[in-house]
LUMBA-730837 format. One record per residue (C-alpha): z, x, y; residue number from 1. Coordinates in steps of 0.5 Angstrom, whole numbers, plus 500, padded with zeros to 3 digits. Each point is the difference from the previous one (the first is absolute). Layout:
<site pz="Z" px="X" py="Y" resi="NUM"/>
...
END
This chain:
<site pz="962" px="763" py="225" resi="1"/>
<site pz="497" px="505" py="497" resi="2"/>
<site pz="499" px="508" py="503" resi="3"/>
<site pz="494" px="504" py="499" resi="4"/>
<site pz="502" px="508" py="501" resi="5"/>
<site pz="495" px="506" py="500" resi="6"/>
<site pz="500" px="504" py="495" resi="7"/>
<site pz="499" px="505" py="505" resi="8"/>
<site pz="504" px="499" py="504" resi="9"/>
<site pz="505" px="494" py="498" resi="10"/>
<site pz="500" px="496" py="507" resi="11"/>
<site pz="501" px="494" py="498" resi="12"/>
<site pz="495" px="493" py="502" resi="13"/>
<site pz="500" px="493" py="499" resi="14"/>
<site pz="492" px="500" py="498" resi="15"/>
<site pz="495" px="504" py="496" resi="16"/>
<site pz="495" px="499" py="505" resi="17"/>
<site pz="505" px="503" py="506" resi="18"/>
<site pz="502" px="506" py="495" resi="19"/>
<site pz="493" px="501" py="500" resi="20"/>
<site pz="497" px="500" py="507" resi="21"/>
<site pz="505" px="505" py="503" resi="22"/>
<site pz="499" px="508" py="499" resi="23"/>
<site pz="505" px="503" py="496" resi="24"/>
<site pz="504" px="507" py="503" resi="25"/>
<site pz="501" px="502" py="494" resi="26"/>
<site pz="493" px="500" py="497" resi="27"/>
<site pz="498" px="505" py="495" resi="28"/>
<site pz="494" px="501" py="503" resi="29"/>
<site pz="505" px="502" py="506" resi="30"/>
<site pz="503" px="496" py="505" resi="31"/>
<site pz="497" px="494" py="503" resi="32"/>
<site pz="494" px="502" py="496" resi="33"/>
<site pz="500" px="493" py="496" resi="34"/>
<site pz="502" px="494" py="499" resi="35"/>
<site pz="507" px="498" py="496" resi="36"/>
<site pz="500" px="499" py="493" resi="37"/>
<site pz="503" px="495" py="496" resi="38"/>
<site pz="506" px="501" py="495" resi="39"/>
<site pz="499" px="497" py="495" resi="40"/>
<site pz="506" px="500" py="496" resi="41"/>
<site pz="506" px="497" py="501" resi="42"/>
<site pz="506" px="500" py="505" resi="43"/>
<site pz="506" px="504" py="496" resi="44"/>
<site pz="507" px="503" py="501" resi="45"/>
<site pz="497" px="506" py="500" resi="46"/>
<site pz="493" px="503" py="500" resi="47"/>
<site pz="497" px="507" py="496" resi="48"/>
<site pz="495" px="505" py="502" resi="49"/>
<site pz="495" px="499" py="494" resi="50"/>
<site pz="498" px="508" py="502" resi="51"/>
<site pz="508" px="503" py="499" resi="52"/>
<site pz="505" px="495" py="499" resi="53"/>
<site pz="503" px="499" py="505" resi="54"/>
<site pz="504" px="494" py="502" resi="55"/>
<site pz="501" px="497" py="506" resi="56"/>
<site pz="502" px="494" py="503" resi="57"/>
<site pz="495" px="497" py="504" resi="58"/>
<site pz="493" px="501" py="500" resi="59"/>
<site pz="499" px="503" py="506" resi="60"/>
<site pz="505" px="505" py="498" resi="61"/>
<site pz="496" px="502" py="495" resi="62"/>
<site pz="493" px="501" py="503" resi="63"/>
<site pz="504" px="503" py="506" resi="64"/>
<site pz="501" px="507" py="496" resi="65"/>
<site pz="495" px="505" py="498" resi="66"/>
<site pz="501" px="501" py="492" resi="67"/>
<site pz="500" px="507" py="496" resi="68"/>
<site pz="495" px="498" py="495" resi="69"/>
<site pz="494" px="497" py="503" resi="70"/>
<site pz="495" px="500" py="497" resi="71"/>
<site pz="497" px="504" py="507" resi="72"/>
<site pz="505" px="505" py="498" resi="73"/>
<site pz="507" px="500" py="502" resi="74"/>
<site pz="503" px="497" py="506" resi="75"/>
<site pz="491" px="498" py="502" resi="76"/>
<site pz="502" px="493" py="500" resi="77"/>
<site pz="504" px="494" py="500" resi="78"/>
<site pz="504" px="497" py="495" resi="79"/>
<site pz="497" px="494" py="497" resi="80"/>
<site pz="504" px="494" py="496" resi="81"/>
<site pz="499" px="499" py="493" resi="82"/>
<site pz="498" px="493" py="499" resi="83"/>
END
């Protein structure tokens, strides 16, 4: 069975159209301010942020912290997975 994950907040469904049809606590216009968004890269071991590097080992790990090279300016947003 294949998991969709957020790429905001790397909660796990097990359909896009469930992912999509709740609001996302992490979403960058705030929380609970829109809809999740699919991830659309690839289950891994270990997941990168795009802005600094910084790996994790789980989606939700990642995008749970603020990231020092924002493109908002440091620790204005979230990190983000690279695909």
């Amino acid at each position: 069975m294949a998991n969709y994950n957020c790429e905001y907040c790397g909660t796990k469904y097990s359909s896009v159209s469930s992912l999509t049809s709740g609001s996302c606590m992490r979403h960058p216009n705030g929380s609970h301010k829109g809809k999740h968004k699919l991830y659309e890269g690839s289950e891994k071991s270990q997941y990168v942020c795009k802005h600094c590097g910084t790996k994790y080992s789980s989606l939700s790990s990642l995008t749970s912290g603020s990231c020092m090279r924002h493109p908002n300016g440091s620790h204005k947003g979230k990190h983000a997975p690279a695909l």
